[in-house]
C-alpha positions, 0 to 999 in steps of 0.5 A, spaced: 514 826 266 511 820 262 506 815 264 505 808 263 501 806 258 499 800 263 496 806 267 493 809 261 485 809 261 483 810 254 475 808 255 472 807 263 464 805 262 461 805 269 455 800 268 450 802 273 445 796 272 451 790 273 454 794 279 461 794 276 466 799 272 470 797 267 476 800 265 481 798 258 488 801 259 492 803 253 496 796 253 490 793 251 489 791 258 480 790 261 480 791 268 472 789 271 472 793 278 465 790 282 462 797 285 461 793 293 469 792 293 470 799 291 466 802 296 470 798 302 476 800 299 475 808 298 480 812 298 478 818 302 479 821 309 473 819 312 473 812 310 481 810 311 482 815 316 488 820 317 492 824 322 493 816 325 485 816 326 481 811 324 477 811 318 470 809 318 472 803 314 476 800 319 469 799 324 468 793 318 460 795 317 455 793 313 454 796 307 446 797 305 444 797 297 444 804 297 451 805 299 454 800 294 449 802 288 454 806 284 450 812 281 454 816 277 462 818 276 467 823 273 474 824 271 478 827 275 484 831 271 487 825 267 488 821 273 482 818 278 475 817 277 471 819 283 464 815 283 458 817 287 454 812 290 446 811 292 448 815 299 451 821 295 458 820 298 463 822 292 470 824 296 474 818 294 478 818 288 480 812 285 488 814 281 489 810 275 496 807 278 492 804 284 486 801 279 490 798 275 495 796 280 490 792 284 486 791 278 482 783 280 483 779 273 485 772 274 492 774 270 494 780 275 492 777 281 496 771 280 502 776 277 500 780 285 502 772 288 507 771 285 511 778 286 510 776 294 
């Protein structure tokens, strides 16, 4: 199974100071995440529900600074990187498909709308 190389992480830089991850893909793409918007949407159980219950996040709360504060981060396999914020949540592991598939640059945001 070969992967694209539009999916393909070759460097990841969690940059802790500014609050964001960075991420340059193998097609020479460079992806900016802003580490507030990775919070809401994090992928794990508690925060997105599952067996058709809710999920924390689908009581809209407020995020404190601790929560959004992106302390450290990992690789998982060759696929996702999984974050660990200020409050020590560290279950939610971002796929290198989902990132790059809702990656928030001015060129693929329009390239989203235009695929609507």
């Amino acid at each position: 199974m070969s992967q694209s190389p539009a999916n393909v992480a070759t460097n990841i830089k969690a940059e802790r100071e500014a609050g964001r991850v960075s991420i340059d893909w193998a097609d020479g793409h460079h992806s900016e995440y802003d580490a507030t918007a990775l919070r809401l949407r994090c992928p794990c159980a508690f925060c997105q529900g599952e067996v058709g219950r809710p999920g924390w996040l689908d009581t809209n709360p407020t995020l404190t600074a601790e929560q959004t504060q992106l302390v450290d981060m990992r690789l998982v396999g060759a696929y996702a990187i999984a974050p660990t914020w200020g409050d020590g949540h560290d279950t939610g592991f971002y796929t290198f498909d989902t990132l790059r598939a809702d990656c928030p640059c001015a060129t693929c945001a329009a390239e989203r709308e235009t695929t609507r």
